[in-house]
Structure formats: structure tokens, C-alpha cells
C-alpha positions in Angstrom: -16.3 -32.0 -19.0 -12.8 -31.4 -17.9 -12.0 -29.2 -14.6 -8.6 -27.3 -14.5 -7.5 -28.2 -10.8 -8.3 -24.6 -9.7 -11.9 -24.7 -11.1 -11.9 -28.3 -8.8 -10.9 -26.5 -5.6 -13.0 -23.7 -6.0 -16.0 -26.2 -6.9 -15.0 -27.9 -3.9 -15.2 -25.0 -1.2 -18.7 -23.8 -3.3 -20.1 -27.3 -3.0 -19.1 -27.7 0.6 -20.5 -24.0 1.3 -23.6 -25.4 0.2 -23.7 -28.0 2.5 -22.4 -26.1 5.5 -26.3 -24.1 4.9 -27.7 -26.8 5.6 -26.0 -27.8 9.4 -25.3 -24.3 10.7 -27.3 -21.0 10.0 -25.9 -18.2 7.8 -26.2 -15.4 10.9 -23.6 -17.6 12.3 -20.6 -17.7 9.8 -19.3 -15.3 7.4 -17.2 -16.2 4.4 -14.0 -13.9 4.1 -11.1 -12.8 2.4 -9.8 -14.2 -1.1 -13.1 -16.2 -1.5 -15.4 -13.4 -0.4 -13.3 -11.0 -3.1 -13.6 -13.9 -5.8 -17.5 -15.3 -4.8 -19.5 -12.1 -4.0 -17.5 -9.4 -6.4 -16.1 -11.1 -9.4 -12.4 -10.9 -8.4 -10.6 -12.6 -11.2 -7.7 -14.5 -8.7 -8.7 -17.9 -7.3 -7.9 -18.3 -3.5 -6.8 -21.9 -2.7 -8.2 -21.5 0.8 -11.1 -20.9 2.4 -11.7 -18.7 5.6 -14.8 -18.1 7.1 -15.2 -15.9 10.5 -17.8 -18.0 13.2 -19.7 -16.8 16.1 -21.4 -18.6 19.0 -20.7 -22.0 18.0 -18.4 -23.9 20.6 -15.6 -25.4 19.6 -16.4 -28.8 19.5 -20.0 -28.5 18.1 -18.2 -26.8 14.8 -15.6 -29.8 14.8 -18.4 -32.4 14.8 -20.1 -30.6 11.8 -17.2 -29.8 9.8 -16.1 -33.6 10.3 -19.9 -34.8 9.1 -20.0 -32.4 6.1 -16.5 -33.5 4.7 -16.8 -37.1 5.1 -20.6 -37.0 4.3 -21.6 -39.0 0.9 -23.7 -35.8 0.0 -20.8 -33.6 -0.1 -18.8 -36.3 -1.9 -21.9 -37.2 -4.5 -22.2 -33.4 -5.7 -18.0 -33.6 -5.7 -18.0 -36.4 -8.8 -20.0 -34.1 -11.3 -16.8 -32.2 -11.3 -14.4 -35.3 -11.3 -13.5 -35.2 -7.3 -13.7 -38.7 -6.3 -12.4 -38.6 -2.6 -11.4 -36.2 0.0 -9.4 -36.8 3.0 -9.0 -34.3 5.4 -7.0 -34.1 9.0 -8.0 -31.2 11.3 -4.7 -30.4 12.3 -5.7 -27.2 14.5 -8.4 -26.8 16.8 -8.3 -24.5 19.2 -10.7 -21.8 20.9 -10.1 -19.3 18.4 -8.9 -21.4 14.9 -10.1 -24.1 13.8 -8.6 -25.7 10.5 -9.0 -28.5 8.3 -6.4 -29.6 5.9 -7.8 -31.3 2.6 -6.8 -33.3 -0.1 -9.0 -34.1 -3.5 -8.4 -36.9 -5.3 -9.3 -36.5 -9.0 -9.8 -38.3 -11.8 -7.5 -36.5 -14.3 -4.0 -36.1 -11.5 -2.0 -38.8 -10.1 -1.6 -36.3 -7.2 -4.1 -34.9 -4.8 -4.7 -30.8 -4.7 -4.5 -29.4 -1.5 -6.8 -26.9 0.1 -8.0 -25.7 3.8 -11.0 -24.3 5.3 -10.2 -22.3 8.3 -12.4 -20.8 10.7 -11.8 -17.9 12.6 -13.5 -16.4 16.3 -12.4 -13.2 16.4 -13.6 -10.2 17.6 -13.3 -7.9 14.1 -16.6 -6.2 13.6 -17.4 -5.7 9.9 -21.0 -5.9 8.5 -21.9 -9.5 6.9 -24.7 -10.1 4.3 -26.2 -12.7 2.6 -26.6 -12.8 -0.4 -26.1 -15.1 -3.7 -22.4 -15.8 -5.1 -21.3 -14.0 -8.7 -23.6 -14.6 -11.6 -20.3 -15.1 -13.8 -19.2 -17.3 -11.5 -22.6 -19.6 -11.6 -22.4 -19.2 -15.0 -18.9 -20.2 -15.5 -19.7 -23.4 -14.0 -23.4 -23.9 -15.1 -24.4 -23.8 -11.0 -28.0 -22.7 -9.9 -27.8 -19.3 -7.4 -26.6 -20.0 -4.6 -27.3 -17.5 -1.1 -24.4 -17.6 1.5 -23.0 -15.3 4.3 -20.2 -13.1 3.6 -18.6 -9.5 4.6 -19.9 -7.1 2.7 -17.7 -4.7 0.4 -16.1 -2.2 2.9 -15.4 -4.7 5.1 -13.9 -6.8 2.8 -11.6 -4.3 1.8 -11.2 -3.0 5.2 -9.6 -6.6 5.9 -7.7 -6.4 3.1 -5.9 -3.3 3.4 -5.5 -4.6 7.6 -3.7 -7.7 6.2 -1.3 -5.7 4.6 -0.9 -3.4 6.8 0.1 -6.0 9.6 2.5 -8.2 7.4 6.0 -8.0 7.2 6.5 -8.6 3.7 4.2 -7.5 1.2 3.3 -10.3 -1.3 1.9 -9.5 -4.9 -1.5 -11.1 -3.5 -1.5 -8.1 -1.4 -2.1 -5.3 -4.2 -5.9 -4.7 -4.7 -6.3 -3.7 -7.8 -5.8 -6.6 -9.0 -8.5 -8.7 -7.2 -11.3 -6.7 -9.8 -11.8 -6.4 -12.8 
């Protein structure tokens, strides 16, 4: 099956979700903005990055994960069902309150890589997190069991959204919520 390049980043920041269960528990991290919108409530944009909000965890402890999961062959095993075949990364920002990971995909189909980044955030915002599974459209779409991860719930979700806008200087048309939903 082909993968449009989209469908390969957004397989790529499921897949690694997936494995980031596995080294650090749920009540620790929730997933947020664009990818929360798109995973948990069938937003019909795809989000090139992927943020997530972290408690607790130091600093380094979170780098030496991260590092494992991306350069695990586990990560990069479920990767080649959807015609990833490497993924580099640099982790050009680590500091006490971001932490972010620049990544490229090599695929099968493009002669160049697509670029994503995971970021995560410790900050002191206080909206309620959940876990529960990702969209059933969005399993179906790409013929993925359920899969449970932890992620703001609806009012805070828009409560960050409508704080992003309010705080930037230049409105973009990613801004305008209605049309994250369908």
C-alpha cells in the first residue's frame, strides 16, 4: 500500500506514541495541541509536529528515553509496514523546560526525507488530561488496532487553542477552529 507523506508522519508520531507507553507511564505525559485535536476528536487537519506536555521526569532521564525509542529497531520495525525505512533525529534543544527532537524519515517512495519534531513541554498550564483510545476513523483509516494514550481533554484542548491565539502576533489560518472539526 502506498502512504501519502502526511499519512507517513502521522503513522510515524502514532507508532512512536506507542512505544513511548511502553518506557514512561501515561499519568506522566499528555499529548497536545494539533495532534490531540486530530487523534482524540477527529479534526480533519494533519499537524506535522508533535507536542506533548511532561511532568516529573528530569531532564535527562526523558533525553535517554526519547533517544532509545527513536533509534530502537522496534520503533523502526513497526515504521517499514508503512514504507519508513530510517529515521535520523538530532535533539537540537534540551533544556529544563523544552525538550525537542528534530526528525527526518526516509521513505521508500521520496528521494527526500519528511521532516517532523516531537517536542516536549514542562510547563505549569493546568488543564485536565485523560486517557483514552485515539479516533476510530483514524484506526480505521489506517487498519490500526485501538490504541489508549494520554491527552488533554476537550476544554482544555480548546482552552489552549484559543490561548495560542490569543498570545500570537499574527494570526495564521491554522489558528481558526472551526476548521479543526468536522
Amino acid at each position: 500500500m502506498k502512504y501519502a507523506p502526511k499519512s507517513q508522519i502521522e503513522l510515524f508520531h502514532l507508532m512512536f506514541l506507542r512505544q513511548l507507553n511502553s518506557q514512561i507511564d501515561p499519568n506522566l505525559y499528555s499529548i497536545k495541541d494539533g495532534c490531540n485535536l486530530r487523534f482524540f476528536f477527529d479534526s480533519v487537519r494533519y499537524f506535522e509536529d508533535l507536542d506533548i506536555d511532561v511532568a516529573i521526569i528530569q531532564k535527562q532521564t526523558l533525553e535517554n528515553k526519547i533517544n532509545k525509542i527513536l533509534s530502537s529497531s522496534s520503533l523502526l520495525k513497526l515504521l517499514r509496514n508503512y514504507e519508513i525505512e530510517e529515521v535520523i533525529f538530532t535533539a537540537p534543544k534540551q533544556t529544563q523546560t523544552t525538550q525537542r527532537w528534530k526528525i527526518k524519515l526516509k521513505t521508500k517512495q521520496l528521494e527526500m526525507p519528511l521532516h517532523t519534531k516531537i517536542e516536549f513541554s514542562r510547563r505549569q498550564d493546568q488543564f485536565e488530561s485523560e486517557l483514552s483510545a485515539i479516533s476510530v476513523l483514524l484506526c480505521q483509516c489506517y487498519h490500526l488496532q485501538s490504541m489508549r494514550f494520554s491527552h488533554y481533554a476537550i476544554q482544555g484542548a480548546v482552552a489552549q487553542k484559543i490561548l495560542a491565539l490569543a498570545h500570537r502576533s499574527l494570526t495564521q489560518a491554522r489558528d481558526v477552529l472551526a476548521r479543526y472539526f468536522k
